[in-house]
C-alpha positions as CSV (number, residue, x, y, z in Angstrom):
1,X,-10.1,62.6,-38.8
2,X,-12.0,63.0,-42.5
3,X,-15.1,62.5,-40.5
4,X,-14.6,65.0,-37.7
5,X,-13.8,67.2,-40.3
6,X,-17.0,66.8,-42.3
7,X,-18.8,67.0,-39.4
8,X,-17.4,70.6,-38.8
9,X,-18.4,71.5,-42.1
10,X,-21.9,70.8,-42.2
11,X,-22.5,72.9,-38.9
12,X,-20.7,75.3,-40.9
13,X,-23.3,74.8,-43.4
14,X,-26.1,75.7,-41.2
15,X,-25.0,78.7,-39.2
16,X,-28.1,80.7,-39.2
17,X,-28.5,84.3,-39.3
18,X,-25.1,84.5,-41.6
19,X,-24.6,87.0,-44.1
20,X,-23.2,85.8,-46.9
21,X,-21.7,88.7,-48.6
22,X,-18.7,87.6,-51.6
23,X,-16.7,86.2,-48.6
24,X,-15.6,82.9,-50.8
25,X,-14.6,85.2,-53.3
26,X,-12.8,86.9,-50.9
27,X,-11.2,83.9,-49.6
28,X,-10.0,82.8,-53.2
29,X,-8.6,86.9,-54.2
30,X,-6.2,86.1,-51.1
31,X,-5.2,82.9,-53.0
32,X,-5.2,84.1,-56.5
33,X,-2.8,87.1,-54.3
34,X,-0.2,84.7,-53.3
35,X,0.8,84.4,-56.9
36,X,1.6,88.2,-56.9
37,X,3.5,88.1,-53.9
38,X,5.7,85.4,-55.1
39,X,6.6,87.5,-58.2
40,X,7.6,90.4,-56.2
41,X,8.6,88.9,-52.8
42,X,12.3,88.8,-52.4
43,X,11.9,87.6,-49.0
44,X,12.6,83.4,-49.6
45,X,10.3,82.9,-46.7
46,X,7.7,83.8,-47.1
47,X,5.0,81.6,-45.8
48,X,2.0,81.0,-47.3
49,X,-0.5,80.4,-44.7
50,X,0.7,83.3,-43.2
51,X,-0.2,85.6,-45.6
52,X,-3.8,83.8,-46.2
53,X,-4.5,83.6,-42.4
54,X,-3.6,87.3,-42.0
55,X,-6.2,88.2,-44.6
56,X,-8.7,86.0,-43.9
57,X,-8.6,87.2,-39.9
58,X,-8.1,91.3,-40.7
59,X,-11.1,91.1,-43.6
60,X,-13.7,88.5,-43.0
61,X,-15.9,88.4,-39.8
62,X,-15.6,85.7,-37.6
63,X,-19.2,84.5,-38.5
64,X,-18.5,84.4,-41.8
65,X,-18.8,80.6,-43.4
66,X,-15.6,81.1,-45.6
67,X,-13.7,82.4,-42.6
68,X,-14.7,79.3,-40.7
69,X,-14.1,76.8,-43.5
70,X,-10.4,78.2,-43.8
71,X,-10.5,77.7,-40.0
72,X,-10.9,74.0,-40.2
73,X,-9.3,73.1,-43.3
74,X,-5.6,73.2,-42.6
75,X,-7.0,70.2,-40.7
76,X,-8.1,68.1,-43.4
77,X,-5.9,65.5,-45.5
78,X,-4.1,68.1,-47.8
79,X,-5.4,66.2,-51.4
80,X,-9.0,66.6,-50.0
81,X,-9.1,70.0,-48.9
82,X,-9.7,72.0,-52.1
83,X,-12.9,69.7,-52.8
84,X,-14.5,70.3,-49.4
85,X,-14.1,73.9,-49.4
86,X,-15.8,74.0,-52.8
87,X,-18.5,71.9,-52.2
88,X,-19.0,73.3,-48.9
89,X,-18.8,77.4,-51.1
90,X,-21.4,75.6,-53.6
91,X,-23.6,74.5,-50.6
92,X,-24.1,77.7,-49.5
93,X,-24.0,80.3,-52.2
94,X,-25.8,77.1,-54.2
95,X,-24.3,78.0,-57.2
96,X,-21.2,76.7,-58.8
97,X,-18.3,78.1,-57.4
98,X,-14.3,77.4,-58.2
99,X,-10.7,79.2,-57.0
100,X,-8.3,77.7,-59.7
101,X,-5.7,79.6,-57.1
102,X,-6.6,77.8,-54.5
103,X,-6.7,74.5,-56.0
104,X,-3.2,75.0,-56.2
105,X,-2.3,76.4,-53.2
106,X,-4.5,74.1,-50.4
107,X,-2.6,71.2,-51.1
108,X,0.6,72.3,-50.2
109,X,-0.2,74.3,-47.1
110,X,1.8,73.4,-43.9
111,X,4.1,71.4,-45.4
């Protein structure tokens, strides 16, 4: 399964003709938003993935790299999942990138 995933990825990778845009960033506001919505949310189920998929499919394109990374991840082993999104985000910005939010968050998604 870890490879098929990695395998997804790196086509990810080299998509060509993508724009690039601040989409990772906009994948990790979504994350850092969940924190908010837990604050104020009085509704006990509130899910998680949910929220982050609505986002992700309303506000980034569906060529986007980030939008296909959060595509494929909910696929991966959960403890692995924040690492291969951020060295996939640093492979193609090739810069360093991080999402403290969604380091915590990845893990426990769809459990």
């Amino acid at each position: 399964m870890y490879k098929k995933i990695t395998f997804l990825f790196l086509i990810i990778l080299y998509i060509p003709g993508v724009t690039l845009g601040d989409d990772f960033e906009k994948l990790c506001s979504y994350f850092r938003g969940v924190d908010e919505v837990l604050r104020t949310e009085s509704d006990r189920n509130f899910n998680i993935y949910q929220y982050i998929d609505k986002n992700v499919n309303t506000n980034l394109t569906s060529d986007s790299p980030a939008r296909q990374t959060w595509q494929v991840i909910i696929y991966a082993v959960p403890d692995k999942r924040y690492d291969m999104v951020k060295s996939t985000a640093e492979e193609i910005l090739q810069k360093k990138w991080h999402c403290d939010a969604m380091k915590k968050y990845l893990p426990i998604l769809g459990e």
